[in-house]
C-alpha positions in Angstrom: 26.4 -34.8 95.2 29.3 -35.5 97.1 31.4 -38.8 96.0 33.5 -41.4 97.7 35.3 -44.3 96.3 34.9 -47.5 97.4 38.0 -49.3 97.2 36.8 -52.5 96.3 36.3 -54.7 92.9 33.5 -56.7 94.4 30.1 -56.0 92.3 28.1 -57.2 95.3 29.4 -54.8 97.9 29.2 -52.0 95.1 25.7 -52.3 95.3 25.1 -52.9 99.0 27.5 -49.6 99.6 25.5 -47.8 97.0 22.0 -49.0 98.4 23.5 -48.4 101.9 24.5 -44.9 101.3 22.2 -43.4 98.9 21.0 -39.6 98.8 24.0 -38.7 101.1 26.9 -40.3 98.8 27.8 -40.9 95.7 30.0 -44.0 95.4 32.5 -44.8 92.7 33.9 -48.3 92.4 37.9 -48.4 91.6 36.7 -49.6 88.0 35.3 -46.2 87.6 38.6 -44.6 88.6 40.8 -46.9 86.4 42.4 -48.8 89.3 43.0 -52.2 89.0 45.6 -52.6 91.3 45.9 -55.3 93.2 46.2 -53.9 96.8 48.0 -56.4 99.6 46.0 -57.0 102.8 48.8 -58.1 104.8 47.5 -56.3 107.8 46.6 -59.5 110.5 43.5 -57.2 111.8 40.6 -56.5 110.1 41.1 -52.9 111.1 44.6 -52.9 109.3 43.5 -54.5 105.9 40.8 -51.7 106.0 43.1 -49.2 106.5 45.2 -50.3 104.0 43.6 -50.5 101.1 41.4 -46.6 101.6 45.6 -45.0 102.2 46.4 -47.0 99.2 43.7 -45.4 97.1 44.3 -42.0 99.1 47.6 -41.8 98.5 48.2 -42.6 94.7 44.5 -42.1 93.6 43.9 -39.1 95.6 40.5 -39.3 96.0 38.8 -39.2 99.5 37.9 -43.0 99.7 36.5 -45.7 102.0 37.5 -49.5 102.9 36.1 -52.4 104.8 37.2 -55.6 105.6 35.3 -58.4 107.0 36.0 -61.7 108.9 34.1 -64.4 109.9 34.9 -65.3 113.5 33.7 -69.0 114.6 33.7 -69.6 118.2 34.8 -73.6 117.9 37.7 -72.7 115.8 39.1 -69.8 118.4 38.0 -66.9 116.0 39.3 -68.6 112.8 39.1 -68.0 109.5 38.8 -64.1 110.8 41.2 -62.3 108.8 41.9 -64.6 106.5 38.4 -65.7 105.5 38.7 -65.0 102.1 41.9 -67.1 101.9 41.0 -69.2 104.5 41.7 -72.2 102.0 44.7 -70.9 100.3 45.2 -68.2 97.3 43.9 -68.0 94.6 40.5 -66.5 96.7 38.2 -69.6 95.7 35.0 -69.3 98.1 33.8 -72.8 97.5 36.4 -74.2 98.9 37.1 -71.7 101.9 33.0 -73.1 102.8 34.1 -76.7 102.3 37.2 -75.7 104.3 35.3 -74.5 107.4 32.8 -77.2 107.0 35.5 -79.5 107.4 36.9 -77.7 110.0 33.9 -77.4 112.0 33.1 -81.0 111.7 31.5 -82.7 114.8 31.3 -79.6 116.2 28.1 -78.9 118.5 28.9 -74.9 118.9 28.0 -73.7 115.6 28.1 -69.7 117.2 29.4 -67.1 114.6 29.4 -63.7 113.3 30.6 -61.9 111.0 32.7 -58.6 111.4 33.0 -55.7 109.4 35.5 -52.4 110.2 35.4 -49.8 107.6 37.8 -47.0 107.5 36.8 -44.0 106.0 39.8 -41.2 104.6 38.2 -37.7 104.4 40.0 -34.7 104.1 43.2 -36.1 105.4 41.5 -37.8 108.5 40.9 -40.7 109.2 37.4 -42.3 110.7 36.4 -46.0 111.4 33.0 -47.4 111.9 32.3 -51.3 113.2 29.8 -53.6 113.0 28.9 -56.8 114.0 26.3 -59.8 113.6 26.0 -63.1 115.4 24.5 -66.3 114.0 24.9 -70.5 113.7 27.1 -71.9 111.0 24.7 -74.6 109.4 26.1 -78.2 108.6 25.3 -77.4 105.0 24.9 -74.8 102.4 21.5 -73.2 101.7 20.5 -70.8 99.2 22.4 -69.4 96.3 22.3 -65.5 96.4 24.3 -63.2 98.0 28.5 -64.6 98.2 31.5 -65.5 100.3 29.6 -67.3 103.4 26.3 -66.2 103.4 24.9 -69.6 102.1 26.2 -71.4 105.6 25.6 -68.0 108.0 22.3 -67.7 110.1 22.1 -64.7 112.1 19.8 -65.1 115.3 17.0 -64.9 115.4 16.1 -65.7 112.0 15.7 -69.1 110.0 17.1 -68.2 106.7 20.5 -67.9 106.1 21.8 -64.9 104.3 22.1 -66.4 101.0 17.8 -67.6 100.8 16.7 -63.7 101.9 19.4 -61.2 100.7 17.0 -58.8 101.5 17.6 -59.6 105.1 21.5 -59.2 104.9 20.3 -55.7 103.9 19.1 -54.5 106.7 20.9 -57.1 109.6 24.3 -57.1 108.3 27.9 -56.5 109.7 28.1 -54.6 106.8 25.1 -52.5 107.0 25.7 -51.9 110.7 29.4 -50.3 109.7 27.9 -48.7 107.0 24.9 -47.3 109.0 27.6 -45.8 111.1 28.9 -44.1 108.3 26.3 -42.6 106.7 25.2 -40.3 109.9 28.2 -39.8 110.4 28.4 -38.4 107.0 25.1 -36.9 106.8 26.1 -35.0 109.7 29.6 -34.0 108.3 27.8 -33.0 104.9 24.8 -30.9 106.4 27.9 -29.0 108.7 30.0 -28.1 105.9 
């Protein structure tokens, strides 16, 4: 079967990649390929972190690769934390604090609108491809739910009651992620079944 690396360390997305894209892919973690570089997103897009990190792994790795990086955009706080949601409380990465951070921030606030945004950038063959996705939600006043990571525990999409830390199950299938992904894997299935 045809493989891809994932350039990521995160176990979570691992698994939601490898559920994602199963029968068409196989994905490798960096673990698996003995990278445990630490790659700087200092892109201020989502798009350029992405792309970043799959040329990274490209280029000294040379493996054909994908990326993604994901923001969560608040309406209140003018698209804030966005890129730098996973530092949006300073370094080291702590996501307790980045939730207590936007809780804080959002405090008061009566628009709790959201959504989270994923680009992924796919590097095959030398080209380059990128597939987006988006969901919209409410950002609740406090957490609920311990699965899943990052935000999920404070994110409701619409038209659902749960957020996506009490039904992971639903993250799988509503996602940002999923939707990015989803994009992907025709687009790969079709590349695949051409070649």
């Amino acid at each position: 079967m045809y493989k891809l690396v994932f350039a990521t360390h995160n176990a979570h997305k691992l698994d939601e990649a490898r559920a994602i894209l199963d029968g068409v892919v196989e994905v490798i973690g960096l673990d698996e390929i003995g990278c445990f570089d630490e790659i700087d997103e200092t892109a201020d897009t989502l798009e350029g972190n992405s792309l970043l990190k799959a040329k990274y792994i490209n280029r000294f790795y040379g493996y054909n690769c994908f990326s993604d990086d994901t923001g969560l955009e608040v309406d209140c706080l003018d698209g804030r934390p966005g890129v730098y949601s996973a530092r949006y409380a300073g370094e080291p990465t702590d996501f307790a604090r980045n939730r207590q951070k936007l809780l804080n921030d959002m405090a008061g606030q009566t628009n709790r609108k959201a959504h989270f945004r994923t680009v992924v950038s796919l590097i095959l063959d030398g080209e380059v491809f990128t597939f987006d996705g988006r969901v919209d939600g409410q950002i609740l006043t406090e957490e609920r739910g311990n699965s899943g990571f990052g935000y999920d525990c404070l994110f409701v999409p619409d038209g659902y009651d749960l957020t996506f830390a009490q039904a992971p199950e639903l993250k799988s299938i509503v996602s940002h992620r999923f939707v990015a992904m989803s994009k992907m894997r025709k687009f790969l299935q079709e590349k695949i079944t051409k070649s």
